[in-house]
GUMI-802822 format. One record per residue: residue in one letter; x, y, z of N, C-alpha, C, CB in turn. Coordinates in Angstrom, 1 decimal. Each point is the difference from the previous one (the first is absolute). Glycine has a CB too. Example, Ala and Ser with C-alpha at 12.3 -4.5 7.8 and 13.67 -1.06 7.14 Angstrom:
<sites>
type = A; n_px = 13.2; n_py = -5.7; n_pz = 7.8; ca_px = -0.9; ca_py = 1.2; ca_pz = 0.0; c_px = 0.9; c_py = 1.2; c_pz = 0.0; cb_px = -1.9; cb_py = -1.2; cb_pz = 1.2
type = S; n_px = 1.5; n_py = 2.3; n_pz = -1.9; ca_px = 0.9; ca_py = 1.1; ca_pz = 0.0; c_px = -0.8; c_py = 1.1; c_pz = 0.8; cb_px = 1.2; cb_py = -0.6; cb_pz = -2.2
</sites>
This chain:
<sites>
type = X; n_px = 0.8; n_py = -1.2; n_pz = 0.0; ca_px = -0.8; ca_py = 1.2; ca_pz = 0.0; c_px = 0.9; c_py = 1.2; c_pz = 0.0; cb_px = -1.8; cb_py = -1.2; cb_pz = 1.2
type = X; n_px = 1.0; n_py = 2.6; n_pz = -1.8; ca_px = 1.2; ca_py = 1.2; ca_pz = -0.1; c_px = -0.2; c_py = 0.9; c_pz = 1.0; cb_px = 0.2; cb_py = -0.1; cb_pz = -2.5
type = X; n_px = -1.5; n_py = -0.5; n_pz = 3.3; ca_px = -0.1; ca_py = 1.1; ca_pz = 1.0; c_px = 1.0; c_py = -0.5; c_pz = 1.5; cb_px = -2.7; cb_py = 0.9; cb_pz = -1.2
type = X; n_px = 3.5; n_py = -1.5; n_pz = 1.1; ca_px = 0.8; ca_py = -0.3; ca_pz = 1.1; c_px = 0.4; c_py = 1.0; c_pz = 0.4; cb_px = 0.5; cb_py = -1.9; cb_pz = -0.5
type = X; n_px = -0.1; n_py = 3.2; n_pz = 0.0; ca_px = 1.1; ca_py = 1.2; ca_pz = 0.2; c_px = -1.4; c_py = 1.3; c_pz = 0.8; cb_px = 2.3; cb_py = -0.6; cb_pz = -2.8
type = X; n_px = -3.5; n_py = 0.4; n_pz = 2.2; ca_px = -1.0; ca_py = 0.6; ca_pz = 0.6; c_px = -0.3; c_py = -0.9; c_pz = 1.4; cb_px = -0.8; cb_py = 1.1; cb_pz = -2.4
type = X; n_px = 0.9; n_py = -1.8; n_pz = 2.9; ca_px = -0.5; ca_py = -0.5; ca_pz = 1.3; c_px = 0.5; c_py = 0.8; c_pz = 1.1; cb_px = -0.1; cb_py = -2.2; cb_pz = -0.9
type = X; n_px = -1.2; n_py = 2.2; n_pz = 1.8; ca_px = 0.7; ca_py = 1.2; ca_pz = 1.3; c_px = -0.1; c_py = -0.8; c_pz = 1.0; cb_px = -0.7; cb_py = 2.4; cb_pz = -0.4
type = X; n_px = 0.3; n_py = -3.7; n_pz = 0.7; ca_px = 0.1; ca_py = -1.2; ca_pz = 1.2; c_px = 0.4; c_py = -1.1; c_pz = -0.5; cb_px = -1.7; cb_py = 0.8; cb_pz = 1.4
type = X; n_px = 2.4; n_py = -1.5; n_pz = -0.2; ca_px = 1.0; ca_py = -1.0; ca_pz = -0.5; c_px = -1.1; c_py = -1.3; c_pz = 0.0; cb_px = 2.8; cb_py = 1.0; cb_pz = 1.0
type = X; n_px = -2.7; n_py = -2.3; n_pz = -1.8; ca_px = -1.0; ca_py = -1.0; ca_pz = -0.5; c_px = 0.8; c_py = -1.1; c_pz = 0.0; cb_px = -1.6; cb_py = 1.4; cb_pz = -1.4
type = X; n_px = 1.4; n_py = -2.5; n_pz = 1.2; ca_px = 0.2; ca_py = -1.2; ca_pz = 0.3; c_px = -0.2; c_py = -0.8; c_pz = -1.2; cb_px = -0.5; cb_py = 0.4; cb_pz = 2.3
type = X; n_px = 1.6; n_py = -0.9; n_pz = -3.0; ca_px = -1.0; ca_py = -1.1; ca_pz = -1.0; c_px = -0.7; c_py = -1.1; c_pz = 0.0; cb_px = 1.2; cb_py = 0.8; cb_pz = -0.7
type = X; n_px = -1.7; n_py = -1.4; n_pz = 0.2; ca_px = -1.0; ca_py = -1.2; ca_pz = 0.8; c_px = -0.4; c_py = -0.9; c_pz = -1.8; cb_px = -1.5; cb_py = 1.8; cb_pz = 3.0
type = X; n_px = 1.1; n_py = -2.9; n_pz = -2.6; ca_px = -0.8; ca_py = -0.9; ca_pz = -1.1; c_px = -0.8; c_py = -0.9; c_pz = 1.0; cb_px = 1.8; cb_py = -0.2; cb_pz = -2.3
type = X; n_px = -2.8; n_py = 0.6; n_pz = 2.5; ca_px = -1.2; ca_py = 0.1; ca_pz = 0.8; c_px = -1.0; c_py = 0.1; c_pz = -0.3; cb_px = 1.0; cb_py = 0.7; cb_pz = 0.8
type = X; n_px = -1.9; n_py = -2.0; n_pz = -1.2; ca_px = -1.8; ca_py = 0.3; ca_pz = -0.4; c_px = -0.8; c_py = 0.2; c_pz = 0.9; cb_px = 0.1; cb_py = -1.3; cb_pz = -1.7
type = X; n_px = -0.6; n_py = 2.7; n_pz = 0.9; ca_px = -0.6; ca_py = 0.5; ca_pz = 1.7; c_px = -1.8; c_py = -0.1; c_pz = -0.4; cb_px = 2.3; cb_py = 2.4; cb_pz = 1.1
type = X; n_px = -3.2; n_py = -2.3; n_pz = -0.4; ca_px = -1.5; ca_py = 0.1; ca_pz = -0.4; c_px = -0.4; c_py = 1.7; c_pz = -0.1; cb_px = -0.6; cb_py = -2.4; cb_pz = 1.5
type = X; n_px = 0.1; n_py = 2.5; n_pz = -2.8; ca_px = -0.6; ca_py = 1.2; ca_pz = -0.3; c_px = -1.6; c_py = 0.0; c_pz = 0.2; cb_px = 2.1; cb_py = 0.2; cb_pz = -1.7
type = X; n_px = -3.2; n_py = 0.4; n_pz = 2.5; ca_px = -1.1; ca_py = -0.1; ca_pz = -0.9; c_px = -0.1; c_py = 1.4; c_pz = -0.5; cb_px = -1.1; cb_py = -2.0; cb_pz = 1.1
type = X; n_px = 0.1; n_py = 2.1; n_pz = -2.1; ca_px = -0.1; ca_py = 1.1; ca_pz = -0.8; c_px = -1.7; c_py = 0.4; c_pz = -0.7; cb_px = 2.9; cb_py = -0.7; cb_pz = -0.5
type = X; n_px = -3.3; n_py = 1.6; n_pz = 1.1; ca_px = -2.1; ca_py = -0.6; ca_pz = -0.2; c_px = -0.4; c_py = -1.3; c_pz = 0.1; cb_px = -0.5; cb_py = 1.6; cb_pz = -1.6
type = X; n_px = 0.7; n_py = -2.3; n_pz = 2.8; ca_px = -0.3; ca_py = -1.1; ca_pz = -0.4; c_px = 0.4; c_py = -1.3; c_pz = -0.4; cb_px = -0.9; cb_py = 1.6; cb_pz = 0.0
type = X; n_px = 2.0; n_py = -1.3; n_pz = -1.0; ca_px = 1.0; ca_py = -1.0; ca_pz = -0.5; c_px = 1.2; c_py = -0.5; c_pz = 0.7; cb_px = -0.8; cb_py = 1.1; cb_pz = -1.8
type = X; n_px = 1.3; n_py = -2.3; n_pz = 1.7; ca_px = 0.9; ca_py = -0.3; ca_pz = 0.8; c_px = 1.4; c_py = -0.2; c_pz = -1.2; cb_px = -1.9; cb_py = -1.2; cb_pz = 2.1
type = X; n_px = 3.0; n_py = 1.6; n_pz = -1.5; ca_px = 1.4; ca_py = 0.2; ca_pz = -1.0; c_px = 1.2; c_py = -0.7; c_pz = 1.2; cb_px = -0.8; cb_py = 2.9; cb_pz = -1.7
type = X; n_px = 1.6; n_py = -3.3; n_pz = 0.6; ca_px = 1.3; ca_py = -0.7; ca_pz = 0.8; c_px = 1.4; c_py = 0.8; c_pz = -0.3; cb_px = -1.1; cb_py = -2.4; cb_pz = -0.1
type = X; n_px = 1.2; n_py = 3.3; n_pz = -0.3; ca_px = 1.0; ca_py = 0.5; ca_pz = -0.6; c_px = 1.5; c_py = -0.1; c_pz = 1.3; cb_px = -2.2; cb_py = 1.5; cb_pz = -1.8
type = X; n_px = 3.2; n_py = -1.4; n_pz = 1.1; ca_px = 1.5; ca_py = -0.4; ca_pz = 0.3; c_px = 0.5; c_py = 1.4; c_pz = 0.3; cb_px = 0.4; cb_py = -2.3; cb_pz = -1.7
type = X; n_px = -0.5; n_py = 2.8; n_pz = 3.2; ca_px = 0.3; ca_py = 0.9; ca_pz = 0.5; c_px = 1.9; c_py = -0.1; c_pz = -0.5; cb_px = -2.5; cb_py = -0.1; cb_pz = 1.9
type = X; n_px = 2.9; n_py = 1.2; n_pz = -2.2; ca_px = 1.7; ca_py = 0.0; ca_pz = -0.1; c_px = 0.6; c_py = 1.3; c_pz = 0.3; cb_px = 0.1; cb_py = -1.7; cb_pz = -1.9
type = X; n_px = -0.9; n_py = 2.4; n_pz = 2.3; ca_px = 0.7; ca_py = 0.7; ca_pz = 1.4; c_px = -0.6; c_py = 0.9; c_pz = 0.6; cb_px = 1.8; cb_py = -0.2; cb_pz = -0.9
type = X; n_px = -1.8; n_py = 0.6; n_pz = 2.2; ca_px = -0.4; ca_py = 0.4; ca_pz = 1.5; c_px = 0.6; c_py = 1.3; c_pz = 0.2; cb_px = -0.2; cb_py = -2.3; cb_pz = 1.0
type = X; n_px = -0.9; n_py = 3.7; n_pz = -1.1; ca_px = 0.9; ca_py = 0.7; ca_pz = 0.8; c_px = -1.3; c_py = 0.5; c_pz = 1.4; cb_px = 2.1; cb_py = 0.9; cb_pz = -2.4
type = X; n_px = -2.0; n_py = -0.2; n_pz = 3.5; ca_px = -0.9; ca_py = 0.4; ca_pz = 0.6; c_px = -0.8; c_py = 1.0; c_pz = -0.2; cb_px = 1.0; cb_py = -1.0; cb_pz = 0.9
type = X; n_px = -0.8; n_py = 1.0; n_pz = -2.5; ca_px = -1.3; ca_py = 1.2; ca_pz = -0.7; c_px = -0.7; c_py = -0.8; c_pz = -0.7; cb_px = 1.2; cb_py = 2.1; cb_pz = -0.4
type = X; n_px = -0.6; n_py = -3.7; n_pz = -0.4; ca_px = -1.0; ca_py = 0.0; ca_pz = -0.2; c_px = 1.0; c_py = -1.5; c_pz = -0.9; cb_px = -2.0; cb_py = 3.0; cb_pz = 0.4
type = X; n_px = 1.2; n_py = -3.7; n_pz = -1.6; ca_px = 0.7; ca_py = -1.0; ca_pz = -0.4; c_px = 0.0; c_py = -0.1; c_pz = -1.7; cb_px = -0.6; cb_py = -1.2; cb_pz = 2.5
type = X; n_px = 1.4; n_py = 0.4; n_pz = -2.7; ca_px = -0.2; ca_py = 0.0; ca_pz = -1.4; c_px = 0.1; c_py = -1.6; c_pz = -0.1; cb_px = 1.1; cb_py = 2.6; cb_pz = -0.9
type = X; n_px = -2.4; n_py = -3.1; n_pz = -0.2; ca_px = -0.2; ca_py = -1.3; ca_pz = -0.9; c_px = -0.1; c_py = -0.5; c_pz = -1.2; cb_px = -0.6; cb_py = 0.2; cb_pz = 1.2
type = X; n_px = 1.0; n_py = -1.0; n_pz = -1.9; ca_px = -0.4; ca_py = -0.7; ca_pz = -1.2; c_px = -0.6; c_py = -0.8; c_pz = 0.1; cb_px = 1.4; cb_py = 0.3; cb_pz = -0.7
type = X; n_px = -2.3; n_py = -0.6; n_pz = -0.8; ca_px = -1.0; ca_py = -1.2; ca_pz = -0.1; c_px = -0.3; c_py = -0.5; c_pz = -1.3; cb_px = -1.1; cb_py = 0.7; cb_pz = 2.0
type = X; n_px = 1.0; n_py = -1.5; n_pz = -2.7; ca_px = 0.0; ca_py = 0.0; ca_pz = -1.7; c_px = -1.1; c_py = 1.3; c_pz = -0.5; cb_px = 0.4; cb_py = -3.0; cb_pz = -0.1
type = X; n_px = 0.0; n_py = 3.1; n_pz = -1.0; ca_px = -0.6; ca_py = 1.3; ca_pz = -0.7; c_px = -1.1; c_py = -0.5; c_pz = -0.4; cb_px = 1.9; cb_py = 1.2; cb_pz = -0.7
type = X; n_px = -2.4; n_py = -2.2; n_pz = 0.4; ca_px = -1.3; ca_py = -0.1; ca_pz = -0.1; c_px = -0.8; c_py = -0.3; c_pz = 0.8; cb_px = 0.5; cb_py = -0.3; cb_pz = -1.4
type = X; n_px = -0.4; n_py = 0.6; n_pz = 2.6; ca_px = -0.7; ca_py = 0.1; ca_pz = 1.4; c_px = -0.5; c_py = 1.3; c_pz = 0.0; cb_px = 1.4; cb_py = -1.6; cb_pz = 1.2
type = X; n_px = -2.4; n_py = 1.9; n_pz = -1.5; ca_px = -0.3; ca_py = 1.7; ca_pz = 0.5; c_px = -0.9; c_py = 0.4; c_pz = 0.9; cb_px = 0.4; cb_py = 0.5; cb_pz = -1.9
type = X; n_px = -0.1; n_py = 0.0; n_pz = 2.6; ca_px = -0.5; ca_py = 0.9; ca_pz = 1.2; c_px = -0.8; c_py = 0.9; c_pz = -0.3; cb_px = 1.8; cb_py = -0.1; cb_pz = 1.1
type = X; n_px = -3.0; n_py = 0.3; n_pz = -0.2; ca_px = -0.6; ca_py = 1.1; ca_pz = 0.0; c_px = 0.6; c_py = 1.1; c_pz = 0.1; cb_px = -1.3; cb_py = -1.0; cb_pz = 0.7
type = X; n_px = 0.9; n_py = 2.3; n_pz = -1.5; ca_px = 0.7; ca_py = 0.9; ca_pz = 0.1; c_px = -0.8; c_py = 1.1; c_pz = 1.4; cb_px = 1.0; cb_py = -0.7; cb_pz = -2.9
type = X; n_px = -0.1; n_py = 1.6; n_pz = 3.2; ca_px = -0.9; ca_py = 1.0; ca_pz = 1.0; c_px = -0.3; c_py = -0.6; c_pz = 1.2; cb_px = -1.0; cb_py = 1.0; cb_pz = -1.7
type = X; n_px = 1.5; n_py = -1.8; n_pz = 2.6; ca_px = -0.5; ca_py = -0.5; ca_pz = 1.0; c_px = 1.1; c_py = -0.4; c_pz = 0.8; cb_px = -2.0; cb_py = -0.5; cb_pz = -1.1
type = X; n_px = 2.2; n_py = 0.9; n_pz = 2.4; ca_px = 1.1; ca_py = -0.8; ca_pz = 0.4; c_px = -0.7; c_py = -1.4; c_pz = 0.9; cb_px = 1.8; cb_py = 2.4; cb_pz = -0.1
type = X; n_px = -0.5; n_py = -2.7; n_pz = 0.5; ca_px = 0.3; ca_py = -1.3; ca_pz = 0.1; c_px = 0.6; c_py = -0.4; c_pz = 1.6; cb_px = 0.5; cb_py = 0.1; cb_pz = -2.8
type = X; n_px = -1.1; n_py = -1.1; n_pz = 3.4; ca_px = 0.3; ca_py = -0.7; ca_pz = 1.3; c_px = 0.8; c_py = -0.8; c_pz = -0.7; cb_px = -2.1; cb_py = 0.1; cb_pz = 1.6
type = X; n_px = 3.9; n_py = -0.2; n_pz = -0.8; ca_px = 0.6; ca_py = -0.7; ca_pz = 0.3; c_px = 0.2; c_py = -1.0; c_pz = 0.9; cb_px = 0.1; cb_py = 1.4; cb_pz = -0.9
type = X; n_px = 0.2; n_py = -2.4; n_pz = 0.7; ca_px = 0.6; ca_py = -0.9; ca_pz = 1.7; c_px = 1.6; c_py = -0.7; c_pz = -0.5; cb_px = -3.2; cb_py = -1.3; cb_pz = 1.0
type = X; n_px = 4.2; n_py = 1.7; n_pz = -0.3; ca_px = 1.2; ca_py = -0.7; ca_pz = -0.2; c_px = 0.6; c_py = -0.3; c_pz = 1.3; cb_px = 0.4; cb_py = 1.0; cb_pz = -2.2
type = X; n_px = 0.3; n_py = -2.4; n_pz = 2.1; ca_px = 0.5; ca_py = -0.6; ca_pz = 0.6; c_px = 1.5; c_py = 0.0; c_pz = -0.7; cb_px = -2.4; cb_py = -1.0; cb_pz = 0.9
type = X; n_px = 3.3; n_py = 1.3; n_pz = 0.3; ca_px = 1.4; ca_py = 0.9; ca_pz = 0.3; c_px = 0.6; c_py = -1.2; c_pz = 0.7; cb_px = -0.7; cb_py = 3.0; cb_pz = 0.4
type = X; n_px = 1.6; n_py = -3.6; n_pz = -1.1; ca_px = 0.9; ca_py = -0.6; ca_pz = 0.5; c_px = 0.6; c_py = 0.4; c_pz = 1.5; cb_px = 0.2; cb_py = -0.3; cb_pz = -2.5
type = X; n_px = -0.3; n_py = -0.2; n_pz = 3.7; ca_px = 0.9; ca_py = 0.5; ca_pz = 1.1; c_px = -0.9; c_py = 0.6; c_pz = 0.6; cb_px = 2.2; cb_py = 0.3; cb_pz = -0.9
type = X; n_px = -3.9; n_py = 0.0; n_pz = 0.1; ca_px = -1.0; ca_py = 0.7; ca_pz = 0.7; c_px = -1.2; c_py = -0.8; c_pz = 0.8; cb_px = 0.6; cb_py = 1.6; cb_pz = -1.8
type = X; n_px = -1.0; n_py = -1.4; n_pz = 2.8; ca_px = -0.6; ca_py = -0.9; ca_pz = 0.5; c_px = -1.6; c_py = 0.3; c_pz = -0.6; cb_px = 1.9; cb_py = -0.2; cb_pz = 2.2
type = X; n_px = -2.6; n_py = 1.0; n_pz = -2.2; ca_px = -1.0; ca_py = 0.0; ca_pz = -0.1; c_px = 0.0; c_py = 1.0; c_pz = -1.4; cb_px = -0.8; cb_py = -0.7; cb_pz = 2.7
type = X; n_px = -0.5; n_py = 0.4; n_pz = -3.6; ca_px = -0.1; ca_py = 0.7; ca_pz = -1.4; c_px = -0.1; c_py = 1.4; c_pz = 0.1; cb_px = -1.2; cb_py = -1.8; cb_pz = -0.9
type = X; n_px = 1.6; n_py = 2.4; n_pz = -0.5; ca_px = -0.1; ca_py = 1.3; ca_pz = 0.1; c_px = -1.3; c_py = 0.6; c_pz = -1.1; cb_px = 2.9; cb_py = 0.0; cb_pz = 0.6
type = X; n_px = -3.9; n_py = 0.7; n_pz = 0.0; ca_px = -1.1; ca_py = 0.2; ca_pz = -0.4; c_px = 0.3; c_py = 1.8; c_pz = -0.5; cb_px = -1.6; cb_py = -2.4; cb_pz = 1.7
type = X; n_px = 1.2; n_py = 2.6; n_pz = -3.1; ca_px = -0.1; ca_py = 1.6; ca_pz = -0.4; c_px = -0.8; c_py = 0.2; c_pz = -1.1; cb_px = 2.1; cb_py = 0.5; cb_pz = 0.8
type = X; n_px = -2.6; n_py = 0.7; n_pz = -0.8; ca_px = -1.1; ca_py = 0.2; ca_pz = -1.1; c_px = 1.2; c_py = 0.7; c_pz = -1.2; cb_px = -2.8; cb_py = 0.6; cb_pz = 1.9
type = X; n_px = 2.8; n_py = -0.7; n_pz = -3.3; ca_px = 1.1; ca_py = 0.3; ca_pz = -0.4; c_px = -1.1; c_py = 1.2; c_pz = -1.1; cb_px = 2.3; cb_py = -2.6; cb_pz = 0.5
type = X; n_px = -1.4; n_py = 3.3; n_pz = -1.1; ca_px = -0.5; ca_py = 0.5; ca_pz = -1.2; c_px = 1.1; c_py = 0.1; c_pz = -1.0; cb_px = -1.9; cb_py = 1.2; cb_pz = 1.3
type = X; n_px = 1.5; n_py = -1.7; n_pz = -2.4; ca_px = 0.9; ca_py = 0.4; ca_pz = -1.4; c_px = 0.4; c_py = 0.8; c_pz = -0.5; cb_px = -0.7; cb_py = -1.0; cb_pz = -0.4
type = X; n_px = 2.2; n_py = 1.3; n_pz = 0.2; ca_px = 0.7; ca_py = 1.3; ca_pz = -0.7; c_px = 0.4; c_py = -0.3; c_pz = -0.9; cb_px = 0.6; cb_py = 1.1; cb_pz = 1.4
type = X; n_px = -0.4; n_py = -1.9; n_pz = -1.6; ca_px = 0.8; ca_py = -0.3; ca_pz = -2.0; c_px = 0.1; c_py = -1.6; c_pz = -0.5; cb_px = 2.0; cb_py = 2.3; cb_pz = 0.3
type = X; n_px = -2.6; n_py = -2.4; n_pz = -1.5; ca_px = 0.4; ca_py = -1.8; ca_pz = -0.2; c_px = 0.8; c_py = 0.6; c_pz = -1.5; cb_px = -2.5; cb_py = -2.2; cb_pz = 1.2
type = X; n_px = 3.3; n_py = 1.1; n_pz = -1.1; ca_px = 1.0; ca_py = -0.4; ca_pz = -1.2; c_px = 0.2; c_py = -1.1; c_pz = -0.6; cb_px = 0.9; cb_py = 1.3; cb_pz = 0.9
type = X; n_px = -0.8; n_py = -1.4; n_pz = -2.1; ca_px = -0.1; ca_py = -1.4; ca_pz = -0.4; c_px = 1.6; c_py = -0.7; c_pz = 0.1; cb_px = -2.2; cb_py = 0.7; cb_pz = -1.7
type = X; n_px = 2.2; n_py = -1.8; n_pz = 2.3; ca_px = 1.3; ca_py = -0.7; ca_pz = -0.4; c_px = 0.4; c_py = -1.0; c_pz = -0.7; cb_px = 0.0; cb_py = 0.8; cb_pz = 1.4
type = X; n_px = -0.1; n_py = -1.2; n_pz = -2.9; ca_px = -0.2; ca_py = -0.7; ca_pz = -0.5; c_px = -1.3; c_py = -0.8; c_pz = 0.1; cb_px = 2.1; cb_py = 0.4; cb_pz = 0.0
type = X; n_px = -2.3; n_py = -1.5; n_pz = 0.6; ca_px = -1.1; ca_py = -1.0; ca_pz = 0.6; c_px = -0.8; c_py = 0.3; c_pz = 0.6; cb_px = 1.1; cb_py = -1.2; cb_pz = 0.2
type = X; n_px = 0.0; n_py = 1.9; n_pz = 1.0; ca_px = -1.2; ca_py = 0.3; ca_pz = 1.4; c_px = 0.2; c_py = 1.8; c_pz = -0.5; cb_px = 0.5; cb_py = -2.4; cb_pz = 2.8
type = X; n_px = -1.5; n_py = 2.8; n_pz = -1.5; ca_px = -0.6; ca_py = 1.5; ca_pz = 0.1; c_px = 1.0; c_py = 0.4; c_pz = 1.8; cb_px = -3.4; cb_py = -0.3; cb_pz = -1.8
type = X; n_px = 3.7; n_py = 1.1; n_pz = 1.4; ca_px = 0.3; ca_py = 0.2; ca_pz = 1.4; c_px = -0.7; c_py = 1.4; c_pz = 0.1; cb_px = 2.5; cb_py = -1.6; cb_pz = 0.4
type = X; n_px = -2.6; n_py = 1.8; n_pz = 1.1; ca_px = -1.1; ca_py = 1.2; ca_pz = 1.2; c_px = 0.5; c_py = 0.4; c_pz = 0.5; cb_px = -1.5; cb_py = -0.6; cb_pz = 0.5
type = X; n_px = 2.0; n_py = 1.9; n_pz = 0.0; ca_px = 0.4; ca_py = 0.9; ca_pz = 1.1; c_px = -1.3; c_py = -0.1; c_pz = 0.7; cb_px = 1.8; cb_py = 1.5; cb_pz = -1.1
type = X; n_px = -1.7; n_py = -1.7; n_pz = 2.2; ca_px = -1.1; ca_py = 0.4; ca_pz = 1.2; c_px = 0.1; c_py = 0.7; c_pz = 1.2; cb_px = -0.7; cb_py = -1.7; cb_pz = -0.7
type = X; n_px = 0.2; n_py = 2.7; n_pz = 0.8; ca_px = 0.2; ca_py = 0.7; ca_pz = 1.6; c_px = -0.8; c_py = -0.6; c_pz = 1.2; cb_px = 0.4; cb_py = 2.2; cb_pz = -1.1
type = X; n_px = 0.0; n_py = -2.4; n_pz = 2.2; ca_px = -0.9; ca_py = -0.5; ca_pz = 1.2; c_px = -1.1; c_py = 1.7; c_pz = 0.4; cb_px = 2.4; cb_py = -2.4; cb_pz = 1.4
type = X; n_px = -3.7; n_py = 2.2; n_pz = -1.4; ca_px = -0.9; ca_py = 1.3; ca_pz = 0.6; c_px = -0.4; c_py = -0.5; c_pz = 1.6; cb_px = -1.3; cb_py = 0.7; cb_pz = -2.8
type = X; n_px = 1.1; n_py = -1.9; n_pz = 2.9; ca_px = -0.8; ca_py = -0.6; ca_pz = 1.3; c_px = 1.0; c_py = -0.9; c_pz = 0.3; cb_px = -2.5; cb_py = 0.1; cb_pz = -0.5
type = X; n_px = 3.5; n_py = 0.2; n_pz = 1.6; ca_px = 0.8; ca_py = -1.6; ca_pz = 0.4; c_px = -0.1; c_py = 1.1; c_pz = 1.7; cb_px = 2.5; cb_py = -1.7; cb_pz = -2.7
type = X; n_px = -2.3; n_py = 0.5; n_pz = 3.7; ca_px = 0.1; ca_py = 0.2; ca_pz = 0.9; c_px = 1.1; c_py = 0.5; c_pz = 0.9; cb_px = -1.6; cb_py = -1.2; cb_pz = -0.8
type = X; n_px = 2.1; n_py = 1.6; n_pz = 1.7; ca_px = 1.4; ca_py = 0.2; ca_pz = 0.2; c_px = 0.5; c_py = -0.9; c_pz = 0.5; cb_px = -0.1; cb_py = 1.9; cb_pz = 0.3
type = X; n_px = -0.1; n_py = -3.0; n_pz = 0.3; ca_px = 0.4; ca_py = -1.4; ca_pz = -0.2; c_px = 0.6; c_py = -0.6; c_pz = -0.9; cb_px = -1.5; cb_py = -0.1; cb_pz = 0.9
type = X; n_px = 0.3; n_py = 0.0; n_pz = -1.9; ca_px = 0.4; ca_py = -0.4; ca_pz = -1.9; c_px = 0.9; c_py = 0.3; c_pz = 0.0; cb_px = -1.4; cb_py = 0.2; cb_pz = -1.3
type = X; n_px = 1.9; n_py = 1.3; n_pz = 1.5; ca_px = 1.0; ca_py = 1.1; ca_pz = -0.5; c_px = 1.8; c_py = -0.4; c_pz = 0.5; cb_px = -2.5; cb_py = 2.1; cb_pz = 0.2
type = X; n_px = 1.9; n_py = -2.2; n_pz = 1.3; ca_px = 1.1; ca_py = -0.7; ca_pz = 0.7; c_px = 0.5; c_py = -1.4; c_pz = -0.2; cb_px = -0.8; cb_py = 1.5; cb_pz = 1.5
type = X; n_px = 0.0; n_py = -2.4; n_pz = -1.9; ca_px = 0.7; ca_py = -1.2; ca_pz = -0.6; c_px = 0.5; c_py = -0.1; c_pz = -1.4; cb_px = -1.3; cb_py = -0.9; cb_pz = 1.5
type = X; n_px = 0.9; n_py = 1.8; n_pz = -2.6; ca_px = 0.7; ca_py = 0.3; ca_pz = -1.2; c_px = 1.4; c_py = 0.5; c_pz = 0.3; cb_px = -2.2; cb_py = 0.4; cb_pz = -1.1
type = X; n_px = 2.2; n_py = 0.6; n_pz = 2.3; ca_px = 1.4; ca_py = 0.7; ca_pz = 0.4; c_px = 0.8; c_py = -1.0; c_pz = 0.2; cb_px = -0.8; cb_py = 1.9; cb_pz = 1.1
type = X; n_px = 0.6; n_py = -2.7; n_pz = -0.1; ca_px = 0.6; ca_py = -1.3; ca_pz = 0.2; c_px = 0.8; c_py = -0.7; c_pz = -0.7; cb_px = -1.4; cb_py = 0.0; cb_pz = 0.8
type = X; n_px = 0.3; n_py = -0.2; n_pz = -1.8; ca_px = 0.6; ca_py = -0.9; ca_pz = -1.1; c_px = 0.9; c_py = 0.2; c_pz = -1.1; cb_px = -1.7; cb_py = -0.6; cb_pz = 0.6
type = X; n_px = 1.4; n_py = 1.8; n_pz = -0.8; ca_px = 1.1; ca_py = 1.1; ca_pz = -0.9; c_px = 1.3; c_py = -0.3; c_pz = 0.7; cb_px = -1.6; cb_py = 2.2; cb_pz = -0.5
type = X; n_px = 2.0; n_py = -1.9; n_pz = 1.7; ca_px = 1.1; ca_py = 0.7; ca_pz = 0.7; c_px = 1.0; c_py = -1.5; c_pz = 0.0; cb_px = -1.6; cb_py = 2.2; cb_pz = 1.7
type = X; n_px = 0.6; n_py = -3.3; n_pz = -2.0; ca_px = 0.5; ca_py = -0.8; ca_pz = -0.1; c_px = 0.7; c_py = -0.9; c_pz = -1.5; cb_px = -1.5; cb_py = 0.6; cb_pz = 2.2
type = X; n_px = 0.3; n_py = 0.0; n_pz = -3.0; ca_px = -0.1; ca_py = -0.4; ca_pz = -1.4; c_px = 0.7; c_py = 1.4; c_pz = -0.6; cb_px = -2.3; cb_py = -1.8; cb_pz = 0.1
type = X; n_px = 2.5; n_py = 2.1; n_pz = 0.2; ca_px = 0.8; ca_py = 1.8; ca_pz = -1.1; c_px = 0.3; c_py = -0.5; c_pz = -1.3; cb_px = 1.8; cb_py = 1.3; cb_pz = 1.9
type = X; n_px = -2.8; n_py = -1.0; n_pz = -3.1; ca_px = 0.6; ca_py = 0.3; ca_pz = -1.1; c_px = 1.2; c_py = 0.8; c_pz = -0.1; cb_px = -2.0; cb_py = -0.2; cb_pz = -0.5
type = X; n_px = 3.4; n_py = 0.0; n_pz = -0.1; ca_px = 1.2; ca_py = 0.6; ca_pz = -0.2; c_px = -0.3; c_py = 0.9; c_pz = -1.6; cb_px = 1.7; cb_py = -2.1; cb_pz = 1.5
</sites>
């Protein structure tokens, strides 16, 4: 990705299928990296998402004891060959949530 040089919090990389729902619909998409603003995913490109709606997360974090639950909303998809990848920001996570993504980062540091 080219926005690595724009990032203002540090993230974690991950290959991680996390549960998306989205109106209603249930999605598995392959979380691949964590920051505490918010996450970014891929999923084959012929999978399409509702557009305009955000999305309940649930991921389970290696080293984390209990799931991390956040309401996300969409800032940009991109195609990547196959799959589509999503920027997503967290709007609704709890400060809990927040504190076990910290965690996990500090531990996982993308270089």
């Amino acid at each position: 990705m080219g926005n690595s040089n724009r990032r203002k919090h540090p993230r974690a990389n991950t290959n991680l299928l996390v549960s998306e729902t989205i109106g209603g619909r249930y999605f598995l998409p392959m979380l691949t990296n964590i920051s505490e603003q918010g996450i970014y995913i891929e999923c084959p490109s012929g999978l399409e998402k509702p557009p305009g709606h955000d999305s309940i997360v649930e991921i389970s974090l290696p080293g984390i004891k209990q799931m991390v639950w956040a309401r996300c909303r969409a800032l940009r998809r991109e195609r990547l060959g196959f799959f589509q990848g999503q920027a997503m920001r967290f709007v609704d996570i709890s400060a809990f949530d927040r504190q076990q993504i910290r965690s996990y980062i500090q531990h996982n540091r993308a270089v």
